[in-house]
C-alpha positions as CSV (number, residue, x, y, z in Angstrom):
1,X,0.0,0.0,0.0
2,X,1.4,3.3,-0.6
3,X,1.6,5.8,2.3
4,X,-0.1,8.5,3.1
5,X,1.5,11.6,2.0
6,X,2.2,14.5,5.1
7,X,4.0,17.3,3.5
8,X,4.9,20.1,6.3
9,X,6.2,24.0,5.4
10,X,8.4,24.9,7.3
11,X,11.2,23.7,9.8
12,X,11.3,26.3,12.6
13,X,9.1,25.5,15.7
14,X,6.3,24.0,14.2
15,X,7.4,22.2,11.2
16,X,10.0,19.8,13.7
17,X,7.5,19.8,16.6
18,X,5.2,18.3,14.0
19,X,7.1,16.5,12.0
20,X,8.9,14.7,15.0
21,X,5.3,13.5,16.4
22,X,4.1,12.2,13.0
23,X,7.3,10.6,12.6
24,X,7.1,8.4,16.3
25,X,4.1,7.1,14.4
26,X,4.7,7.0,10.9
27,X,4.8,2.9,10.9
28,X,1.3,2.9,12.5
29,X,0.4,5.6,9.7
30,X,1.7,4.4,7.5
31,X,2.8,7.6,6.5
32,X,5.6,9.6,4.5
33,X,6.7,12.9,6.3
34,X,8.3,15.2,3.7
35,X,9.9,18.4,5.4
36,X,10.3,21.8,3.2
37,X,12.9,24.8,4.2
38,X,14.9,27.4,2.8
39,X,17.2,26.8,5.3
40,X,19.3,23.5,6.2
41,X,20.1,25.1,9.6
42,X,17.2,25.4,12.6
43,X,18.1,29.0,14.3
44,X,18.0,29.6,17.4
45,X,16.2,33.4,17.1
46,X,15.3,33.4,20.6
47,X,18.7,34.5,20.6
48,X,19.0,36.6,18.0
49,X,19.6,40.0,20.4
50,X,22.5,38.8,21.7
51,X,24.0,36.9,18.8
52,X,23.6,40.3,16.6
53,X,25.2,42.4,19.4
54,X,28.2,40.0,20.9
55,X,29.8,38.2,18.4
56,X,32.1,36.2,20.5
57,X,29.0,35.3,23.0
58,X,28.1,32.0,21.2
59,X,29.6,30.0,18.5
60,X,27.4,29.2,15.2
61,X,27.0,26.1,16.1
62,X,24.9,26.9,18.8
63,X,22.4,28.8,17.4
64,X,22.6,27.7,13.9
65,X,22.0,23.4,13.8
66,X,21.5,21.4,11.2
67,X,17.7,19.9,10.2
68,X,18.6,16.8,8.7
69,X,20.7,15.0,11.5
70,X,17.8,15.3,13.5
71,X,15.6,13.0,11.5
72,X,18.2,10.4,11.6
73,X,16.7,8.0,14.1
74,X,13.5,7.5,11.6
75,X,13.6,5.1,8.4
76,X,14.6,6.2,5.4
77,X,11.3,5.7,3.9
78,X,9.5,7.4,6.0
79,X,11.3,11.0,6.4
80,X,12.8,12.9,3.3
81,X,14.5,17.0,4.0
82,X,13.5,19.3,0.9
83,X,15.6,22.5,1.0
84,X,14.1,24.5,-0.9
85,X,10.9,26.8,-1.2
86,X,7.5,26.2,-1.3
87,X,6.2,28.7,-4.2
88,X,2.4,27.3,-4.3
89,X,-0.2,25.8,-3.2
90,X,-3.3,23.9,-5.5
91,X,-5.7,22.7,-2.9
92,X,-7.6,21.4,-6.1
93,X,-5.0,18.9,-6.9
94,X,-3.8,18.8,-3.2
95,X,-0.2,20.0,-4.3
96,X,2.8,22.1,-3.4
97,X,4.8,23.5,-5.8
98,X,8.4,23.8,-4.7
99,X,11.9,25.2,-5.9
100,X,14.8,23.6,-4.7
101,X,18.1,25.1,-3.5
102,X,19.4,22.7,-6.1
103,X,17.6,21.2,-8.6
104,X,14.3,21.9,-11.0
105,X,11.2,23.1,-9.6
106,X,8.6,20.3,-8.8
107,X,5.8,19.4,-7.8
108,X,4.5,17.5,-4.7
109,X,1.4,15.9,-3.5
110,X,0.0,15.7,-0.2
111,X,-2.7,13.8,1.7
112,X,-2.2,16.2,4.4
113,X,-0.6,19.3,4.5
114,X,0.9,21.7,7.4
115,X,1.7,25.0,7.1
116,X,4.8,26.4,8.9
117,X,6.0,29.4,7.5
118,X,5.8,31.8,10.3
119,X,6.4,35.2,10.2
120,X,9.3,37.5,9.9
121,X,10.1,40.8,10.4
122,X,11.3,44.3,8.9
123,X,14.8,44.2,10.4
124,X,15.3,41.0,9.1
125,X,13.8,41.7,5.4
126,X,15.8,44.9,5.6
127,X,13.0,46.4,3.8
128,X,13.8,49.8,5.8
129,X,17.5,50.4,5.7
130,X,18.5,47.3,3.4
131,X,20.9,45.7,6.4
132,X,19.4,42.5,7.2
133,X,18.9,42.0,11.4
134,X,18.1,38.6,11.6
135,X,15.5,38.4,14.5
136,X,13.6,35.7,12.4
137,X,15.3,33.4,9.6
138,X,16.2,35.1,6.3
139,X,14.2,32.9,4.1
140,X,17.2,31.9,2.5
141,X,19.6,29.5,3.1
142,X,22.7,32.2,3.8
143,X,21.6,32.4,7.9
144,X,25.4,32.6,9.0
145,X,26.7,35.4,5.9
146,X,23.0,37.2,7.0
147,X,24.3,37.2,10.8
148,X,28.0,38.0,10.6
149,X,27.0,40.9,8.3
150,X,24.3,42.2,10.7
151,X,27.4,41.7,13.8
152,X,29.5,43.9,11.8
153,X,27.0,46.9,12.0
154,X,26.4,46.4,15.4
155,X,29.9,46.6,16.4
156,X,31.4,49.1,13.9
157,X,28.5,51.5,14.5
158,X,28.6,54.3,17.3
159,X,25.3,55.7,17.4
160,X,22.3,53.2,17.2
161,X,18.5,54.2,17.2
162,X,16.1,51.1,18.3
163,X,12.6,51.8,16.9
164,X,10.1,49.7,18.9
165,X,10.5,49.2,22.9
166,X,8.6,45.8,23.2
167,X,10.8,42.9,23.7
168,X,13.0,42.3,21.1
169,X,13.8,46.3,21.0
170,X,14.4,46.4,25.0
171,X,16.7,42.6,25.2
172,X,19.0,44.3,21.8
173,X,19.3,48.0,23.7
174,X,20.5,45.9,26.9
175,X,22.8,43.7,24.6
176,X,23.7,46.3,22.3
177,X,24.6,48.9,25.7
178,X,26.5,45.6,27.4
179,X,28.4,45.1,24.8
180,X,30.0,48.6,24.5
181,X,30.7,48.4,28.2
182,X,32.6,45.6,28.0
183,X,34.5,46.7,25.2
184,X,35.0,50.1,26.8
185,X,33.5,51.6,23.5
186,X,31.8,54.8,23.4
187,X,28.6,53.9,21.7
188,X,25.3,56.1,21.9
189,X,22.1,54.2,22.4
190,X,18.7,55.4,21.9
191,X,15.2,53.4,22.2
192,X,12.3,55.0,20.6
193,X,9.2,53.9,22.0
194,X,5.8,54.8,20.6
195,X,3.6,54.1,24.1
196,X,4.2,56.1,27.3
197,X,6.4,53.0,28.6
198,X,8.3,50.6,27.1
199,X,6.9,46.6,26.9
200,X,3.8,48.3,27.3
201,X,1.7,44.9,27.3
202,X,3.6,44.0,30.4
203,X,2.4,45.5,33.6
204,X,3.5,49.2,34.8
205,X,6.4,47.6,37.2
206,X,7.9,45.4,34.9
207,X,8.2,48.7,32.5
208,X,9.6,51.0,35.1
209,X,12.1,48.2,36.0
210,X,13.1,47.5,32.3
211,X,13.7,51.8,31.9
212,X,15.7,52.0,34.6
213,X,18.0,49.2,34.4
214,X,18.6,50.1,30.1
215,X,19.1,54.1,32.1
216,X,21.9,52.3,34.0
217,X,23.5,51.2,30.8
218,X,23.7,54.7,29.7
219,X,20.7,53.8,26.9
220,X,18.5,57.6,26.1
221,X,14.8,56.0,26.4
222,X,12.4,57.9,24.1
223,X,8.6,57.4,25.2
224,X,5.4,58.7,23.7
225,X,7.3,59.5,20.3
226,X,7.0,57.8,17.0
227,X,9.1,57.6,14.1
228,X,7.9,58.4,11.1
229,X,10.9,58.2,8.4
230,X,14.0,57.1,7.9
231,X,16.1,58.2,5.0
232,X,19.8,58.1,4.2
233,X,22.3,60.7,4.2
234,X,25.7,59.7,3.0
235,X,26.9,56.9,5.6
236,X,24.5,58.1,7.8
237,X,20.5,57.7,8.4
238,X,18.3,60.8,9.5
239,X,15.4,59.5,11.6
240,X,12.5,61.7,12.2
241,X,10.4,61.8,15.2
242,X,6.6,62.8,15.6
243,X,8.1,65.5,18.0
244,X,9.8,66.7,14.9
245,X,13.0,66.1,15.9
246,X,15.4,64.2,13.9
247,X,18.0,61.5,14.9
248,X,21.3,61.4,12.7
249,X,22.9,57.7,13.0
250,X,25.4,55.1,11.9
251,X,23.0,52.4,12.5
252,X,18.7,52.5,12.4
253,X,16.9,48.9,13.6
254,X,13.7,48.4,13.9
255,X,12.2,46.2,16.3
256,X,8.1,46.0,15.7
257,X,5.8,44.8,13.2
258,X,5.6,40.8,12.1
259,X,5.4,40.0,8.4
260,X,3.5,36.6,7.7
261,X,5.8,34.2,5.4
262,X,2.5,33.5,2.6
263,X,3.7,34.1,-0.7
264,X,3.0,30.8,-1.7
265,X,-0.6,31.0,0.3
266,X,-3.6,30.7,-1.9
267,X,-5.6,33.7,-1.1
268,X,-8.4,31.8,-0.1
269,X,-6.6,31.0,3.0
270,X,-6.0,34.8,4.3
271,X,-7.7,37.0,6.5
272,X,-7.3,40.7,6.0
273,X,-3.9,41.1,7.2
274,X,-2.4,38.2,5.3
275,X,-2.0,35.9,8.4
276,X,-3.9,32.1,7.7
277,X,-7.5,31.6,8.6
278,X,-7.8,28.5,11.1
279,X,-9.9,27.4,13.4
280,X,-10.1,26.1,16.8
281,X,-8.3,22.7,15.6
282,X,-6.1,24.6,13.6
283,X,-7.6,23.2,10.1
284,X,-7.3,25.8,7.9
285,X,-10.4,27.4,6.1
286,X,-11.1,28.7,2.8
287,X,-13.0,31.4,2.0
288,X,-14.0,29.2,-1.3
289,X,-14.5,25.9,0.3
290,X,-17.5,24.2,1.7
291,X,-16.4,21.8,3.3
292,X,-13.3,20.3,5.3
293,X,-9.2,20.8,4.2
294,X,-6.7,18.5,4.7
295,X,-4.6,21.6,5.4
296,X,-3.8,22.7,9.0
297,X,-1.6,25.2,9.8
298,X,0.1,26.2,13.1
299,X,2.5,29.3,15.2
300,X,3.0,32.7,13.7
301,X,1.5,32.0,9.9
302,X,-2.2,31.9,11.6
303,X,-4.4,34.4,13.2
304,X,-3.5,33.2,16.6
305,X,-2.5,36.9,17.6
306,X,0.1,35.6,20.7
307,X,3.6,34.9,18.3
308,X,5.8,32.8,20.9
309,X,7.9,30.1,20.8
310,X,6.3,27.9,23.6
311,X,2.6,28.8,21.9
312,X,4.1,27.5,18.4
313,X,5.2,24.7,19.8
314,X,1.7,23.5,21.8
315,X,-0.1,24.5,18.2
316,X,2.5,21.9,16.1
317,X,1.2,19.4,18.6
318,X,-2.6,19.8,18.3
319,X,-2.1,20.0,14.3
320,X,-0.2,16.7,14.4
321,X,-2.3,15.2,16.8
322,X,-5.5,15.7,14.8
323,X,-4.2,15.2,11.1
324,X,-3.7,11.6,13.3
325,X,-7.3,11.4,14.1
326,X,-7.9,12.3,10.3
327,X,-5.2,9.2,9.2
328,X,-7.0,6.8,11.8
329,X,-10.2,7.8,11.6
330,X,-10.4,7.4,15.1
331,X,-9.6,9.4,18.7
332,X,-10.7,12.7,19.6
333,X,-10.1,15.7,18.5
334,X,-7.8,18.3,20.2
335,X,-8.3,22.3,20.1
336,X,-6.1,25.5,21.0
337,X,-7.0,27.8,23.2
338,X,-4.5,30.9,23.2
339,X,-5.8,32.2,26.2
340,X,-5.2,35.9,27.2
341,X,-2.5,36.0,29.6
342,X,1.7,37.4,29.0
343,X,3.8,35.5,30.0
344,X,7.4,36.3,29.3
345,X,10.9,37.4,30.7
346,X,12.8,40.4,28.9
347,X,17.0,40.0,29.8
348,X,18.7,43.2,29.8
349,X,22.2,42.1,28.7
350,X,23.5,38.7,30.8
351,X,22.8,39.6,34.3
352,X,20.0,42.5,34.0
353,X,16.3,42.0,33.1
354,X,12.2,42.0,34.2
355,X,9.3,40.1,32.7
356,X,5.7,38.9,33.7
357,X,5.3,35.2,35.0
358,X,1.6,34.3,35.9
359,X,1.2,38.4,37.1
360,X,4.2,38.5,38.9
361,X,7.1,40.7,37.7
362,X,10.4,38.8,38.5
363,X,13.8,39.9,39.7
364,X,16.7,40.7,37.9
365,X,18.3,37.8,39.2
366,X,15.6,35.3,38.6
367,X,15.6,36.8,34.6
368,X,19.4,35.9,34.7
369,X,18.9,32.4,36.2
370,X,16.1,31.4,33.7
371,X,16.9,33.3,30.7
372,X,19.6,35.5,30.3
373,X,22.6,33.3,31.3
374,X,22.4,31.6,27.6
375,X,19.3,32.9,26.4
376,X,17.4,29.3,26.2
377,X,20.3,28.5,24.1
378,X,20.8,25.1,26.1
379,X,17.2,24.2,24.8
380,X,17.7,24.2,21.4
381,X,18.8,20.7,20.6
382,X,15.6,19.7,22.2
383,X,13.2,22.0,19.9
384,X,15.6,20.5,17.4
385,X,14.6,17.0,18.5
386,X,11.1,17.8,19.0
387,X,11.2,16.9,22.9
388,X,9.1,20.0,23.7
């Protein structure tokens, strides 16, 4: 009998999550797990501040691992590693077009598909100064050229304007400000943060605690003010405020705004802002179908506002789990629930940060012991391995 075909988008957080927990039971499925990415590498992004900002803090191979070597354990028959792009989708011939790395453009079919794609973001398109800031993967598989590019900048520039204060802006300031310290560099920091506080969604405490530790580190903190352009001038960038004043510096990022990865996505599939229509058990839905996909799609491709790691991970399990049920024909059904509650912890550089953990704001010390010693970077074989 020939197996069932499960074609997954995608190899960050989702597409191994996934792919790992159709795999355990691809003999009882008798199933084929075929794995698309740009990328051979998995990285480690939840990093990405401090890898950008400290070049000697990690080596490549920490953050940057490679896919295939993690699908070893599984039969041949039953896993193959695509690197390559998916370019389209035909949901009327239930196939995805896809261009390899190497190769000729072909075309695959599916019995069940997962979208993975996730999202990615303005610094790392470079769609606004045209440096690359790799806070997400590049789409490309060039992940370590794309980061020690982005690590000269940071460390040949001496004056840097953040535009965002939410979590990724307030971690790179703290990196970014650490860094110089250490190196005994004089380097001019400044956040620009369009609410009255920054990591506004966190609560008043965690903010005040966040400004004054990146105030400590000598970072100029910019609330209530917006930017509004950003235009070259020689070597330089001029960045213009809402206040009408204008920033001249080596180096502009920009820290807010997610992009969703759905070039390929039928637009069927989309909701207004381009993110994947699914619902509460993740199957996709189609604004020109009538009845039931087997598509599903899971983490920061999908309307499931809360983009997180962990949250990506708990949706690639209930998508696996229920294209199961649709295999078997059997077992119940699983749905996600985002919920409504933060939970998250913010380092400001290795031995600084704040956060919110179930309402409570933690120490500095506590940030350091459960995040910013290594940044989760000790957890990254196991997302690798799919043992979250």
């Amino acid at each position: 009998m020939a197996p069932i075909n499960i074609v997954i988008i995608g190899a960050s957080t989702v597409g191994l999550t996934a792919a790992h927990d159709l795999l355990r039971d691809a003999r009882n499925l008798n199933a084929k797990v075929t794995l698309i990415n740009p990328s051979t590498t998995f990285y480690w992004n939840i990093a990405a501040a401090r890898i950008v900002a400290k070049p000697n803090a990690f080596r490549a191979g920490e953050f940057l691992l490679p896919i295939k070597e993690a699908f070893t354990q599984y039969p041949a028959e039953s896993f193959e590693f695509i690197a390559g792009t998916a370019t389209d989708i035909d949901a009327s011939s239930n196939t995805v077009s896809v261009t390899p790395n190497e190769g000729e453009v072909m075309s695959l079919p599916y019995d069940h598909l997962l979208i993975g794609s996730g999202a990615t973001t303005p610094a790392t398109t470079g769609q606004v100064t045209g440096a690359s800031i790799p806070f997400k993967p590049s789409g490309r598989d060039d992940l370590k050229e794309v980061i020690e590019a982005a690590q000269k900048l940071t460390t040949t520039a001496k004056n840097i304007v953040i535009g965002g204060a939410g979590p990724v802006g307030v971690e790179l300031a703290g990196e970014l400000a650490e860094a110089a310290a250490d190196n005994s560099s004089d380097v001019s920091i400044t956040l620009v943060s369009a609410t009255d506080r920054v990591l506004h969604t966190l609560k008043s405490s965690a903010s005040s605690s966040a400004e004054c530790q990146l105030k400590r580190k000598h970072v100029k903190v910019l609330t209530s003010t917006r930017v509004i352009g950003v235009e070259a001038s020689g070597d330089s960038w001029i960045v213009s405020l809402d206040s009408g004043e204008k920033l001249t510096t080596d180096l502009y990022i920009p820290t807010t705004g997610f992009i969703p990865n759905n070039s390929f996505i039928p637009e069927p599939f989309l909701a207004t802002e381009g993110w994947v229509r699914v619902d509460k058990e993740l199957r996709v839905q189609s604004s020109k179908s009538s009845g039931p996909l087997p598509i599903y799609a899971a983490g920061d491709i999908t309307t499931n506002w809360i983009r997180l790691g962990f949250k990506a991970a708990e949706q690639a399990h209930i998508a696996a789990h229920n294209i199961k049920v649709d295999i078997l024909n059997r077992g119940e059904r699983k749905s996600y629930d985002q919920g409504d509650g933060v939970n998250m912890v913010v380092p400001i550089g290795s031995n600084g940060g704040t956060g919110q953990v179930f309402g409570f704001v933690p120490w500095a010390f506590m940030v350091r012991l459960i995040k910013g010693k290594d940044m989760f970077l000790s957890k990254a074989p196991d997302y690798l391995a799919g043992k979250v």
